[in-house]
C-alpha positions as CSV (number, residue, x, y, z in Angstrom):
1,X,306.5,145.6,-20.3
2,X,310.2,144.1,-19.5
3,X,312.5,144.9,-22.0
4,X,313.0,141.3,-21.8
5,X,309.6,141.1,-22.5
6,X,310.2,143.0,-25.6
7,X,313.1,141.4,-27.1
8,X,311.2,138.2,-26.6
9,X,308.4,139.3,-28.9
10,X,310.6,140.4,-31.2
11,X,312.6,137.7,-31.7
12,X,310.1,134.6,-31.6
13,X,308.0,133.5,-34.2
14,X,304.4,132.6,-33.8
15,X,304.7,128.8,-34.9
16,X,307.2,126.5,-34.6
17,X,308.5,122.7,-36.1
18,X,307.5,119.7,-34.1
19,X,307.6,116.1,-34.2
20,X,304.2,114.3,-33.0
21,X,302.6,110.9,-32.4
22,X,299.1,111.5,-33.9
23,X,298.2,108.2,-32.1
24,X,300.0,105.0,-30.6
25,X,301.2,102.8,-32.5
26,X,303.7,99.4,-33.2
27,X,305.8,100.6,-36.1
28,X,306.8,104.2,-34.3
29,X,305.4,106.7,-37.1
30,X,305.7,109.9,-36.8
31,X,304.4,113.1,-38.4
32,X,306.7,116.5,-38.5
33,X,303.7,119.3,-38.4
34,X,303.4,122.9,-37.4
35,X,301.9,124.7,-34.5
36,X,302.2,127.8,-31.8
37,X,304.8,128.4,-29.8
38,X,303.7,127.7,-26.2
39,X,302.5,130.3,-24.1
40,X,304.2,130.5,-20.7
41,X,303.0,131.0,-17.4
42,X,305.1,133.1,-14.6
43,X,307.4,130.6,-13.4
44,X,308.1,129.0,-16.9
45,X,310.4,129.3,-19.1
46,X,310.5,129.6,-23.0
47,X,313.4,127.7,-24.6
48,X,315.0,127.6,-27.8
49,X,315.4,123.8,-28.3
50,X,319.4,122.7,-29.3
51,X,319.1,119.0,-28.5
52,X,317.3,116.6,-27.4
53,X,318.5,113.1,-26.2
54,X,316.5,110.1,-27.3
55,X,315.4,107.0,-24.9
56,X,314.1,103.7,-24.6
57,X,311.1,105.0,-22.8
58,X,310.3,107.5,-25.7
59,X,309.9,104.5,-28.3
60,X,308.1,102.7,-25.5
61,X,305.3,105.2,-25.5
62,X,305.6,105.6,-28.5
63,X,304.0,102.3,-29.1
64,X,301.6,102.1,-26.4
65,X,300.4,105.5,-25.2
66,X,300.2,107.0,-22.2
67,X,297.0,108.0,-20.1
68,X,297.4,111.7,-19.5
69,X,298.9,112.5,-23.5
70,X,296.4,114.5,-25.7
71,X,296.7,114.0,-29.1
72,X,298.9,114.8,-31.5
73,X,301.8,114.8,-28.7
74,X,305.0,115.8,-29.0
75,X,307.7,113.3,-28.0
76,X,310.3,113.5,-26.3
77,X,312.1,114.3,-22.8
78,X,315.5,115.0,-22.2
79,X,316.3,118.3,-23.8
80,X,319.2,120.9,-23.8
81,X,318.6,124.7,-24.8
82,X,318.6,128.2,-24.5
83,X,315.9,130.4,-22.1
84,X,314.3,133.1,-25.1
85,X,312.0,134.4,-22.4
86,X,311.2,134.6,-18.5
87,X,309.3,136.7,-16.5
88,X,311.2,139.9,-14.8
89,X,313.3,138.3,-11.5
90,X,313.1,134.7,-12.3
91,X,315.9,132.8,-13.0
92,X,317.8,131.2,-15.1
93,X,317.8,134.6,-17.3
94,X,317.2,134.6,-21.4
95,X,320.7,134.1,-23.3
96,X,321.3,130.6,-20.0
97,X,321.9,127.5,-21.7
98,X,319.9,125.1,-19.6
99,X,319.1,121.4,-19.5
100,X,316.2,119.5,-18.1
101,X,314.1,116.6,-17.9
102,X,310.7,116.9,-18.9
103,X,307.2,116.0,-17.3
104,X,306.2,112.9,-18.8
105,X,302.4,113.8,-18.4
106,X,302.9,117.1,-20.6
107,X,304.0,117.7,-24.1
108,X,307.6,117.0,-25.3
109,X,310.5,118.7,-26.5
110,X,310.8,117.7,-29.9
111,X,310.3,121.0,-31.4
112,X,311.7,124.2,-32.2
113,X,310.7,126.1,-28.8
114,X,309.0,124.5,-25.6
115,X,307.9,125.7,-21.4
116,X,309.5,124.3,-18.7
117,X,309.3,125.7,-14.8
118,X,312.0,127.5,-14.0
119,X,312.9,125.2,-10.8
120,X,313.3,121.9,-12.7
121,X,316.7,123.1,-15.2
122,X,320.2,123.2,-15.1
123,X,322.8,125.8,-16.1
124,X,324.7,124.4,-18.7
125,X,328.4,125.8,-19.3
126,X,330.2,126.7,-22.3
127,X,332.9,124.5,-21.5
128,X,330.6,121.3,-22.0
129,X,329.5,120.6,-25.5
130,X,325.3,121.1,-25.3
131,X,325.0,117.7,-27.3
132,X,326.7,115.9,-25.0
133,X,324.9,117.5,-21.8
134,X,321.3,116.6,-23.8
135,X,322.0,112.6,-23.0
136,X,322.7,113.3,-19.4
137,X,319.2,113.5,-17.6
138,X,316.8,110.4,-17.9
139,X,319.9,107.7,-18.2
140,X,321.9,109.5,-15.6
141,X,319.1,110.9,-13.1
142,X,318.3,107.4,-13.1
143,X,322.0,105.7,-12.2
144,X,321.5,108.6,-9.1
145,X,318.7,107.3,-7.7
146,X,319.1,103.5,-8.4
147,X,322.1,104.1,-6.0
148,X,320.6,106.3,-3.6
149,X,317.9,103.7,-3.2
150,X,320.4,101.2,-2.8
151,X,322.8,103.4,-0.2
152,X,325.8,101.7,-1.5
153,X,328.6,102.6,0.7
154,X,332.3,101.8,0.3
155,X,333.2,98.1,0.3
156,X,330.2,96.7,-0.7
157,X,329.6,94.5,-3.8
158,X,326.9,95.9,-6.7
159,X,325.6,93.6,-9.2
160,X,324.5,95.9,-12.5
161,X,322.4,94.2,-15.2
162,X,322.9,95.4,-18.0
163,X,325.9,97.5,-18.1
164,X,326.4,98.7,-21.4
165,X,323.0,100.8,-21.6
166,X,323.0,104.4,-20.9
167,X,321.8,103.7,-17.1
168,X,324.4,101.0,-16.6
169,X,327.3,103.3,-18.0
170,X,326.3,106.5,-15.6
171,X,325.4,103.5,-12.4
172,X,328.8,101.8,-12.7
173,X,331.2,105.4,-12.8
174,X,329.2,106.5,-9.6
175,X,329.1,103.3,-8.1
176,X,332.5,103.6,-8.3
177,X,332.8,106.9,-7.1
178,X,331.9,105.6,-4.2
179,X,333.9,102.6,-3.4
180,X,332.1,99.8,-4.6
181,X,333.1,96.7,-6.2
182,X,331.1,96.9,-9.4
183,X,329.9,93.7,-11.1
184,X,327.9,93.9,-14.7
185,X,326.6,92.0,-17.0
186,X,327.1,92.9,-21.2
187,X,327.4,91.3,-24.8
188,X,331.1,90.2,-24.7
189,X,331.0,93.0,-27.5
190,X,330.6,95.4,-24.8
191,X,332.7,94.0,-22.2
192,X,335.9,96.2,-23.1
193,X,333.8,98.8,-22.7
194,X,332.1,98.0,-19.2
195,X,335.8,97.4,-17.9
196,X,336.8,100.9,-18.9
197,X,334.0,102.3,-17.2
198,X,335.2,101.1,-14.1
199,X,333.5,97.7,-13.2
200,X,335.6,95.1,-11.5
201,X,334.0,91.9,-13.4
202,X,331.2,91.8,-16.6
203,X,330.0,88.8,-17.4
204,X,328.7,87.7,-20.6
205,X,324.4,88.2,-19.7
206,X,323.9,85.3,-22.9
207,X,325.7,82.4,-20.7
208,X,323.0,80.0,-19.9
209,X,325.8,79.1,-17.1
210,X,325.5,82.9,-15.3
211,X,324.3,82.7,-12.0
212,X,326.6,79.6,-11.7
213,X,329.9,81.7,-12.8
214,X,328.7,85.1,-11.0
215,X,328.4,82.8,-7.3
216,X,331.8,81.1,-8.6
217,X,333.4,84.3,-8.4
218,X,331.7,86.4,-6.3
219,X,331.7,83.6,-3.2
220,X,328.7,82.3,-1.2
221,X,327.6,85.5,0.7
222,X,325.6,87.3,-2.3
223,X,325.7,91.0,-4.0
224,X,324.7,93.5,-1.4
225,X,323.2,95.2,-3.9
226,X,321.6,95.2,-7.5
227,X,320.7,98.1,-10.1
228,X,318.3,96.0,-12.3
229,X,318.0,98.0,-15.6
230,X,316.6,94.8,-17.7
231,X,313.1,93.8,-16.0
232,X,311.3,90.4,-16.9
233,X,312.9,87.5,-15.9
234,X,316.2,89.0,-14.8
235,X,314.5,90.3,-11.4
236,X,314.0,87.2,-10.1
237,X,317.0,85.8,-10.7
238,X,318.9,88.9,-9.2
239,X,317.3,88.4,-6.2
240,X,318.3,85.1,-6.0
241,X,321.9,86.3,-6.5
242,X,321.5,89.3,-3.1
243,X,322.5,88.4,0.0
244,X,320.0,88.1,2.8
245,X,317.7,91.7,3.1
246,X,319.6,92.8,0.2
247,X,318.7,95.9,-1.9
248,X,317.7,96.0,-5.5
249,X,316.9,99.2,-7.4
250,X,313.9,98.2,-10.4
251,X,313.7,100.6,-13.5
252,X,311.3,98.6,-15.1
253,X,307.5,96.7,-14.3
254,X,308.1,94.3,-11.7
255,X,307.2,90.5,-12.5
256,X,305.3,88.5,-10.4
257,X,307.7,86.8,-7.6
258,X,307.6,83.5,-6.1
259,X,306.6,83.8,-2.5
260,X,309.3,81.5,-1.5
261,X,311.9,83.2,-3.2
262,X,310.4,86.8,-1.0
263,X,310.6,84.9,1.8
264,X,314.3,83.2,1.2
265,X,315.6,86.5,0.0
266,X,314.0,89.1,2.0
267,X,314.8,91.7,-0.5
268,X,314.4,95.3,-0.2
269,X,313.0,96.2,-3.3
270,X,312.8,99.6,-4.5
271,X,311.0,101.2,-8.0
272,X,313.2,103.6,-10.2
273,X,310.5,106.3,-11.3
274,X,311.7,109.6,-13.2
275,X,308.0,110.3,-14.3
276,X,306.9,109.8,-10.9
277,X,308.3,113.7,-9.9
278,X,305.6,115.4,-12.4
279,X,303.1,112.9,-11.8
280,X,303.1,113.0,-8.0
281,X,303.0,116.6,-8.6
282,X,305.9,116.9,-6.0
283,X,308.1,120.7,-6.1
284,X,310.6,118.8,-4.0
285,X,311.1,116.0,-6.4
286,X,311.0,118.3,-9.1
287,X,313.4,120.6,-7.7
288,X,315.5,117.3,-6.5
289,X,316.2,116.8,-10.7
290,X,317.4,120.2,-10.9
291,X,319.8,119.0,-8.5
292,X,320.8,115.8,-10.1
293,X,320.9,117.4,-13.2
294,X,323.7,120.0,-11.8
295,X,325.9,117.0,-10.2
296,X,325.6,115.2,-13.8
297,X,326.7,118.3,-15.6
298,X,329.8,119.0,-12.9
299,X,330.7,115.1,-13.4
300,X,330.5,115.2,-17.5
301,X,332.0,119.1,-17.3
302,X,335.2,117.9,-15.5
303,X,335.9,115.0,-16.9
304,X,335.0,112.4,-13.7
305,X,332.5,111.1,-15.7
306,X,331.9,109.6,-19.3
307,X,329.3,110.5,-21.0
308,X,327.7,107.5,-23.9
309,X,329.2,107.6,-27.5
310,X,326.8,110.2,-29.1
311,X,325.1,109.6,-32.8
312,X,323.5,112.1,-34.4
313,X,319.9,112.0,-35.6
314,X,318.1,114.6,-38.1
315,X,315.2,116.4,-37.0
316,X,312.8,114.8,-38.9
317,X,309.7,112.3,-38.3
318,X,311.3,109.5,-40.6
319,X,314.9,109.8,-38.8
320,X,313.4,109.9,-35.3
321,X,311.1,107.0,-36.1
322,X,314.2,105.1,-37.4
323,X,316.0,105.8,-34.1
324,X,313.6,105.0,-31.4
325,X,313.0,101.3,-33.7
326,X,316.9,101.1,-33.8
327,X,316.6,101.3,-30.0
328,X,314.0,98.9,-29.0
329,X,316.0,96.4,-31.0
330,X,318.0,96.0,-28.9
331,X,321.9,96.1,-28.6
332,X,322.8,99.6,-29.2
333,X,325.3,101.1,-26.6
334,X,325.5,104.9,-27.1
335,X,322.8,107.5,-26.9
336,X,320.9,109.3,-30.1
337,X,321.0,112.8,-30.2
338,X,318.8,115.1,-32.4
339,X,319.8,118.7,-33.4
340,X,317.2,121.1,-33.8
341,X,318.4,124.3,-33.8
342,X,321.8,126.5,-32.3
């Protein structure tokens, strides 16, 4: 036995804090209950959870379930914390502070320790506060691939619905980053906000007059390209608003399309899937967030890009249930964080 090994068993406790969904349901209730601390395999590590970062998409299951979940299941997926144990030669080592994104299919990281493979975390730095580095990987992992999807190059016009949410904050600072001209929708609330981040022109997404005041300024010719984060409704009209064979990036169900629009359009339409990593079972895509998840942290580390206002949430069934409801509602700009343990 490692004496990694050993420190390991001395230092963890046999049962840990965790907040479950005993089953799906419409009002979000939660319980907080008690249970062993996972058992790791070789290539998976035991964390210590810090933070995790709520989302949309945690509220959203939430409600409805999800096919592979066994019951009670922990929620959550975005978490930062520190490696307690890993087998002799693998890496990060105990003591890293890591952050990853977790496999949708599996159990969550709302609890006091959780597994994760090795190949799928970051290193997180003591310069960056750990809180702040917990919000990064679904909204941001998401902005990168939208964009990749897209290939927006220098020059070229990007239409981003919804601007003010998580994935519209991270998509317009790298869109940015490389040399687009940004256009975004928000609540006029919102629209200092969106201008600060870097877009070039936000439009008000409650004007019934919108597509009429986005072709007014933007010209004739149509966006190149569009990062849809609303879904519903929107996607049709954003397609309307692409030029010829443009590209659109969907993080959300797509609608049923008019055929004449498909054909008018031509649009190259592209699905948004963080889940789809774990669930294809794919090392490369796995590995890939690692990745993603190191450019994030470089970008928030250094200052080139802004995270969401943070607000702090109790770990607690009752305060998480709260929060995820607070988020479905709608209009809320910043990203929930919930401290479990330092």
């Amino acid at each position: 036995m490692s004496d990694t090994d050993i420190l390991a068993q001395n230092t963890i406790p046999q049962t840990m804090r965790a907040i479950v969904l005993e089953t799906p349901n419409e009002q979000i209730s939660l319980a907080d209950i008690e249970i062993p601390v996972p058992e790791c395999s070789d290539n998976e590590l035991l964390i210590k959870v810090e933070y995790v970062g709520l989302n949309p998409v945690d509220g959203h299951f939430a409600k409805s379930g999800f096919c592979l979940w066994q019951y009670p299941h922990i929620l959550g997926l975005d978490a930062v914390g520190v490696v307690v144990k890993a087998s002799k030669g693998i890496f990060p080592n105990v003591g890293e502070r890591v952050m990853w994104h977790a496999n949708v299919g599996g159990q969550g990281v709302l609890s006091e320790y959780t597994k994760v493979p090795n190949f799928a975390v970051s290193v997180v730095p003591s310069t960056l506060n750990p809180a702040v580095a917990a919000v990064l990987p679904c909204a941001g992992m998401a902005a990168l691939i939208s964009l990749d999807k897209i290939s927006i190059t220098e020059g070229q016009t990007v239409f981003i619905d919804g601007g003010a949410g998580a994935v519209g904050q991270f998509a317009i600072q790298y869109a940015k980053q490389r040399g687009a001209d940004v256009f975004a929708t928000a609540s006029k609330k919102n629209h200092k906000l969106v201008k600060q981040l870097g877009a070039d022109v936000v439009f008000d997404y409650n004007d019934k007059k919108l597509s009429e005041k986005i072709r007014r300024e933007l010209g004739p010719q149509g966006f190149d390209a569009v990062i849809d984060t609303v879904g519903g409704e929107s996607t049709a009209r954003n397609i309307e608003l692409m030029r010829f064979c443009g590209k659109i990036a969907c993080l959300n169900p797509l609608p049923c399309f008019d055929q004449n629009l498909m054909y008018r359009r031509a649009p190259n339409i592209s699905v948004v899937s963080l889940g789809g990593a774990w669930l294809a079972n794919s090392l490369c895509a796995q590995q890939r967030l690692s990745f993603m998840g190191n450019l994030l942290i470089e970008g928030a580390d250094n200052g080139d890009i802004k995270a969401p206002t943070l607000t702090p949430v109790e770990f607690n069934a009752s305060a998480v249930s709260n929060a995820l409801n607070t988020q479905l509602a709608g209009g809320f700009t910043g990203k929930q964080v919930v401290q479990i343990g330092c």
